[in-house]
C-alpha positions as CSV (number, residue, x, y, z in Angstrom):
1,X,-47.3,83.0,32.8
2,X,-49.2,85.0,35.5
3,X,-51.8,87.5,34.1
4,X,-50.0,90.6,34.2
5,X,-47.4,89.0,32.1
6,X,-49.8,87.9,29.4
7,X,-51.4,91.3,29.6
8,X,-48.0,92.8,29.0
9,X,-47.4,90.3,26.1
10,X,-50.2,90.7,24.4
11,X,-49.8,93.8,24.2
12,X,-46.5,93.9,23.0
13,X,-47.5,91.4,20.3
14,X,-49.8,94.3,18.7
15,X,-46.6,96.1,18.2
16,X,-45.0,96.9,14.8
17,X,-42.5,94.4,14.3
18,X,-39.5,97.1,14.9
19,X,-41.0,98.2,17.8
20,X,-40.9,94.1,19.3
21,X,-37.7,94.0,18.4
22,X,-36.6,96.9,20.1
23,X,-38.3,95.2,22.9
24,X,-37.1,92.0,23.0
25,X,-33.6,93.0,22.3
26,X,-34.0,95.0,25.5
27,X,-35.4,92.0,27.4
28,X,-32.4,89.9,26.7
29,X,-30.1,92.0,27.6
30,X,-31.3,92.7,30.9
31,X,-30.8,88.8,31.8
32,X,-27.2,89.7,31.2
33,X,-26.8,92.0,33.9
34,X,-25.2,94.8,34.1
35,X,-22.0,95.4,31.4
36,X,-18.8,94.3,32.1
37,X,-16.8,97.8,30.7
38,X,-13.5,95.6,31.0
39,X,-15.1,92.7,28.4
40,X,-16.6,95.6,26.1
41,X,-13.1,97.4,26.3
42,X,-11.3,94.4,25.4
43,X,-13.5,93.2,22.7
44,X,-13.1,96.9,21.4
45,X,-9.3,96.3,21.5
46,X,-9.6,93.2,19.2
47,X,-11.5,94.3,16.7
48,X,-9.6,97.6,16.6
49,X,-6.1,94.8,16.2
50,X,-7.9,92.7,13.6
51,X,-8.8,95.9,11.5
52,X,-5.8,97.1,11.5
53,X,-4.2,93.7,10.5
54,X,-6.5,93.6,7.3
55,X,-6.4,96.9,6.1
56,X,-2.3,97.0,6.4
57,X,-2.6,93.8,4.4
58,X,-0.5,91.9,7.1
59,X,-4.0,89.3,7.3
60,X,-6.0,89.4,4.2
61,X,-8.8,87.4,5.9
62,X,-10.0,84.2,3.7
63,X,-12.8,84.1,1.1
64,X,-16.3,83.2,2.2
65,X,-16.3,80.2,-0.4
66,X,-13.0,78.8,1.3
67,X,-14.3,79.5,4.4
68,X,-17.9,77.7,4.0
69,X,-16.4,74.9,2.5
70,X,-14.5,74.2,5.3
71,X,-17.1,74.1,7.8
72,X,-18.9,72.1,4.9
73,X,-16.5,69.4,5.2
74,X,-15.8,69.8,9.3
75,X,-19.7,69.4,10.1
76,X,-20.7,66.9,7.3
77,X,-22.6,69.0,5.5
């Protein structure tokens, strides 16, 4: 890390923790790149499908319990 950088991080580290967060949340996302609007659109799309799937009843969803016990027995643990 070059000393500007471990200026800048120091720094930041003397933030409140919301404040890092914030931050870092920011950071991350701009190794993304920019947004793809037609991935965000589609993901949009699907959850809008799958909510109206539950609330009409026509996919109930499972129960937590059913669900962890599943991956319980899939993963071994």
């Amino acid at each position: 890390m070059t000393g500007p950088t471990q200026h800048l991080l120091d720094q930041a580290l003397k933030l409140p923790p919301e404040e890092r967060a914030a931050l870092a949340s920011e950071l991350i996302a701009s190794l993304d790149g920019a947004a793809d609007q037609d991935v965000d659109a589609a993901w949009a799309e699907e959850a809008e499908r799958r909510a109206r799937k539950m609330l009409s009843g026509e996919d109930p969803g499972h129960a937590w319990e059913d669900v962890c016990a599943r991956l319980m027995a899939e993963f071994g643990r």
